[in-house]
NULO-941435 format. One record per residue (C-alpha): x, z, y; residue in three letters. Coordinates in steps of 0.05 Angstrom, whole numbers, plus 32768, in hexadecimal, padded with zeros to 4 digits. Each point is the difference from the previous one (the first is absolute). Layout:
N
XZYALA
...
% end
This chain:
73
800080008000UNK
8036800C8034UNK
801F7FC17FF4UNK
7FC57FE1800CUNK
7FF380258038UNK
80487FEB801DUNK
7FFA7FBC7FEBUNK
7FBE7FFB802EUNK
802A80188038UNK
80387FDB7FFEUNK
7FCD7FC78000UNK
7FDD8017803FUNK
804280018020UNK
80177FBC7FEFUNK
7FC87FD9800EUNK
7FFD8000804CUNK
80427FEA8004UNK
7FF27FC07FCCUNK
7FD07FF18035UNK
802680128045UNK
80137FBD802EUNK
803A7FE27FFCUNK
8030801D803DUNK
801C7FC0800CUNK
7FCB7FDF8011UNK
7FFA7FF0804BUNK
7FB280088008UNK
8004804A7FEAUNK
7FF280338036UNK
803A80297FE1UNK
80307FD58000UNK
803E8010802AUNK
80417FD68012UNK
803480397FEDUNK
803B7FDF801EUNK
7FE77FF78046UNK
7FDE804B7FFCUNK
8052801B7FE6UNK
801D7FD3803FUNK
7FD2800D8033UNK
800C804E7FEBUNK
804C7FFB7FFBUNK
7FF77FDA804DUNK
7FD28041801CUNK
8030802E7FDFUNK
803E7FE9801EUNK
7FDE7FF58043UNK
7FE7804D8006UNK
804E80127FDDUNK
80217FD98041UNK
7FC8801F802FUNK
8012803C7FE8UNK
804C7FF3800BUNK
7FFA7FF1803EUNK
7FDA80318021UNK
8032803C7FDAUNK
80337FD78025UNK
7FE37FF1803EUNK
800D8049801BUNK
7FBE800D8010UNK
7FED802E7FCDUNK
802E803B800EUNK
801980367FC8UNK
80098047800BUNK
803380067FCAUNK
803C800C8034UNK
7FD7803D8022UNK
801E80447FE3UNK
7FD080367FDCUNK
7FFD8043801EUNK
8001803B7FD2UNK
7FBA801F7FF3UNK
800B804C801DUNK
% end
């Protein structure tokens, strides 16, 4: 009975994806062009990186690191 049971299961599992679309085909509203999604986020990545760059190095945002602590008394 269990394997029966199992067997019915594993069944119910496999057949929506015997019946799922194809995800190459064009026409599906899942379909996604991987390769300009990884380029166009490699592009925004590096842009924010270099933004971030340059405004550390721009001297406009100023540290407090030099500034000496004061003994709590």
């Amino acid at each position: 009975m269990h394997r029966v049971i199992m067997d019915i299961l594993l069944m119910l599992a496999v057949l929506p994806a015997l019946e799922a679309n194809d995800p190459a085909v064009k026409d599906n509203p899942f379909y996604y062009n991987w390769h300009n999604l990884c380029v166009g986020d490699l592009i925004y990545a590096g842009s924010l990186c270099a933004v971030g760059i340059i405004i550390l190095m721009s001297g406009k945002c100023k540290c407090k690191f030099s500034q000496k602590h004061m003994p709590s008394q």
